[in-house]
N, C-alpha and C positions, 0 to 999 in steps of 0.2 A: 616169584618169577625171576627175581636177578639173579638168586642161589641156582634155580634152575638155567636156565640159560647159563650161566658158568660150564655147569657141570655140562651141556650139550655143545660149547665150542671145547674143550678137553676130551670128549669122547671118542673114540675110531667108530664110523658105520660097519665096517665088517666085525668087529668086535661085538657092537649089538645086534646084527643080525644072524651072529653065530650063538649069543643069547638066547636066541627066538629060536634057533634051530635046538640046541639044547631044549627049551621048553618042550616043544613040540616032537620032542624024540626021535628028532633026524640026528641027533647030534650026540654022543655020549657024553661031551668034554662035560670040564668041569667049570661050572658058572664063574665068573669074576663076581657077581653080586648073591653070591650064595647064601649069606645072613638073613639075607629076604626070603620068605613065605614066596613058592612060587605064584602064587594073583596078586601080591604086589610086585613083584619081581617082573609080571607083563604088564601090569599098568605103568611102572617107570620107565622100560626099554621104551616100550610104545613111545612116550612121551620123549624120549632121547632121541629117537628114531625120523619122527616127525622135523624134530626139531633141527636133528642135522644133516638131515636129506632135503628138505625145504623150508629153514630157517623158521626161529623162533616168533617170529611176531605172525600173533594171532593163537598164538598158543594157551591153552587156559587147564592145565594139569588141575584136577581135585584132588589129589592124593595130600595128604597132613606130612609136611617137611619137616626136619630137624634142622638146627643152624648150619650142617655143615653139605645142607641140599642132597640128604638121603629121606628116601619117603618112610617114615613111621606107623601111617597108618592109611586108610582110605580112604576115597571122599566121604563123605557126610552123607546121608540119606537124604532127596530127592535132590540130587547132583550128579551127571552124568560123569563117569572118569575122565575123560578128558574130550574136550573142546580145541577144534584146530580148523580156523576158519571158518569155511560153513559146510564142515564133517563134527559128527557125534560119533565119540568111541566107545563103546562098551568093553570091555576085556573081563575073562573069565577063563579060569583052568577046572571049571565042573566039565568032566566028561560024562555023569552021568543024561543019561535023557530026558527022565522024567523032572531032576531037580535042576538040568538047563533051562528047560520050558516051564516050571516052575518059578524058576529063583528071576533068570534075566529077561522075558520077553516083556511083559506089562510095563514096568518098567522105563524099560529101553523105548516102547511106544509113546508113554506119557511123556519121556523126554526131550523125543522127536518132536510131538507137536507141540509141547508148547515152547520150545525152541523153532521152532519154525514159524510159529505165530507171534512170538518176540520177536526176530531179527529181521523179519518179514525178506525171506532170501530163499531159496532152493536149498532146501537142506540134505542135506545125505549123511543116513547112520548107519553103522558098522555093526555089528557083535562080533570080536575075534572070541576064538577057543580052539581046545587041540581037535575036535572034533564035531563037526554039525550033523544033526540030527534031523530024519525028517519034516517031524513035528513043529520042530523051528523052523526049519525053510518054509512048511505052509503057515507058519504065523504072519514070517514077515511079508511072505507074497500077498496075505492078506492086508497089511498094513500098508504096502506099498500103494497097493489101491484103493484101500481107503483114504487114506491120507494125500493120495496124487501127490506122492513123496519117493525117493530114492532109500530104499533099505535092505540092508541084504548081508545074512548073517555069513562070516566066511571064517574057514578052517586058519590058524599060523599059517603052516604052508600055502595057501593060498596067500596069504596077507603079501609074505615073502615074496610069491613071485608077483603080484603087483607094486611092490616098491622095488624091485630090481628092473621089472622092465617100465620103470617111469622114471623120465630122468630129471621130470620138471613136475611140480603142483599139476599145472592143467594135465599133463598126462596121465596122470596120477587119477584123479576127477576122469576121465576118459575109460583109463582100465576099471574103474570102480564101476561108472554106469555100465560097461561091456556087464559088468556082473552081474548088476540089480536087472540088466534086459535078460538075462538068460534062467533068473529068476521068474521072471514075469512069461517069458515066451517057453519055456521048456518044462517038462511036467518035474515034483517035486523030486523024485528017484534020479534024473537025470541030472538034475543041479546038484544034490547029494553025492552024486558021485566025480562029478567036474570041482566042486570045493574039498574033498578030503580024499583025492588023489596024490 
């Protein structure tokens, strides 16, 4: 965590967030961390991002570091990518649909609740990707009621414009629940189309 946190006071935020847009293929440039595999390459920004738009403490990246605080490899199997506060991130560049709902939902659910059942706190989880799928948004609208939990899978792009129009953590937490209610209040096709505009 000190190698990390170095490396997110040395960081520019527009620099990472032109990352993220590169990822998400708003962006054509060429990466500063191109060496990386782009799903490591979103689970580090992620972690940079958090960390110098609203400071590193509370910050818990899983991703496997090298000494010189570059990620090597991913977190370890049942370890969520990264922990920040009391948000759960998931990050994934599978655009396919069948092997999103596949690979990240179960997952990302089991880590929800028994992180929400350890911290005993109002937890909220994320899944970013370049693009959300149906099938996903009715996962997590189911999870969200079942678990009387805050979850809500959302596109890069959308990520992006939640961490632009938040200038503080609580805002942040504010634009994120706007999302998981419009998950919850608006039918799946509607929310599909509101996160991967």
């Amino acid at each position: 965590s000190n190698i990390l946190s170095k490396e997110i006071q040395n960081c520019d935020l527009s620099v990472l967030i032109d990352e993220l847009k590169i990822l998400s293929d708003s962006n054509n440039g060429i990466s500063k961390y191109e060496s990386l595999s782009e799903p490591l390459r979103l689970e580090y920004i992620l972690a940079l991002i958090f960390g110098k738009k609203f400071g590193s403490e509370g910050l818990c990246s899983n991703l496997i570091y090298n000494e010189n605080g570059l990620p090597i490899s991913y977190a370890p199997g049942g370890k969520g990518d990264l922990i920040y506060k009391d948000f759960l991130i998931e990050a994934t560049m599978i655009k396919n649909k069948n092997q999103q709902l596949n690979a990240e939902t179960t997952s990302i659910a089991r880590h929800s609740k028994e992180l929400q059942e350890k911290q005993k706190i109002e937890q909220r989880t994320m899944l970013i990707a370049p693009v959300i799928h149906w099938d996903v948004a009715l996962f997590f609208k189911f999870c969200s009621k079942e678990f009387d939990s805050k979850l809500a899978p959302i596109s890069i792009d959308a990520f992006l414009k939640l961490i632009e129009n938040s200038p503080t953590l609580e805002k942040f937490k504010q634009n994120f629940d706007g999302v998981v209610n419009k998950l919850l209040s608006h039918n799946s096709d509607d929310y599909i189309d509101y996160v991967n505009r």
